[in-house]
C-alpha positions in Angstrom: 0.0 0.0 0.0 2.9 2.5 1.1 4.5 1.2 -2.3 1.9 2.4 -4.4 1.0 5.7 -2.7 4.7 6.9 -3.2 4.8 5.9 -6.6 1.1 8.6 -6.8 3.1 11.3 -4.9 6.3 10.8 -7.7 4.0 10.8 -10.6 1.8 14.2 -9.1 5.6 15.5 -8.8 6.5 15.3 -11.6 3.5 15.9 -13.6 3.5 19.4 -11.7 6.9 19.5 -12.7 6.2 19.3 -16.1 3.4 21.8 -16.0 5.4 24.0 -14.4 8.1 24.1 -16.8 6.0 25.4 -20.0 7.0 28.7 -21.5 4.6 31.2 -21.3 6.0 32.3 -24.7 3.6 29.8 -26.7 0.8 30.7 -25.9 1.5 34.5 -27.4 1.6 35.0 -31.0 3.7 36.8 -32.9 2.7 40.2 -34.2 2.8 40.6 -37.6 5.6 42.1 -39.9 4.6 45.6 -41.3 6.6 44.9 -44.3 4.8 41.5 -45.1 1.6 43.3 -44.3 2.4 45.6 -47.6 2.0 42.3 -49.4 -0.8 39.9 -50.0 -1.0 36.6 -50.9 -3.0 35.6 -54.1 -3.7 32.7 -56.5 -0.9 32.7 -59.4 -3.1 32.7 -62.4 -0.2 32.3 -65.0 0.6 29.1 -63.8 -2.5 27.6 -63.2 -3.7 29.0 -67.0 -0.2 26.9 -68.2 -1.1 23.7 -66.5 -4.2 24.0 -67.7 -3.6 24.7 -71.3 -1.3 22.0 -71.0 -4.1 19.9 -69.8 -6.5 20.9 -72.3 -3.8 19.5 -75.1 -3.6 16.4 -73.1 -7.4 15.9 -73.1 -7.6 16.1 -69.2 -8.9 18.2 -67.1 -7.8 19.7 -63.7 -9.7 20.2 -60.7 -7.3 23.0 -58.4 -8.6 21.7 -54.4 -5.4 24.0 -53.3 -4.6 26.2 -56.3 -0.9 27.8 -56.0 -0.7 30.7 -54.8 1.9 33.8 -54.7 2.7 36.9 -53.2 2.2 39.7 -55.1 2.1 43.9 -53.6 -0.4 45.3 -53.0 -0.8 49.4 -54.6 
């Protein structure tokens, strides 16, 4: 019985040890970059028109689910 009631108190010590030990740092996020906020991110249409042209040749057809995208500035 004593046996198994240390090996609680060892596990509790630890586990608040490992609570404990977390950085407060994750749970923040990181503010953004104003120089990245000049830009924006958009689809690339010129390489999405290529691949499909290319697939229209072929006699296939594409179906974009995540289309590639690109950063382009925003004026």
């Amino acid at each position: 019985m004593q046996s198994s009631l240390r090996i609680v108190a060892v596990v509790s010590v630890l586990t608040a040890a490992g609570c404990a030990s977390q950085s407060p740092r994750l749970a923040s996020s990181p503010q953004p970059d104003p120089a990245s906020a000049a830009n924006h991110i958009a689809v690339d249409n010129n390489y999405v028109g290529r691949v499909n042209q290319t697939a229209l040749r072929r006699g296939l057809q594409v179906h974009w689910i995540n289309p590639p995208m690109r950063r382009a500035r925003q004026d």
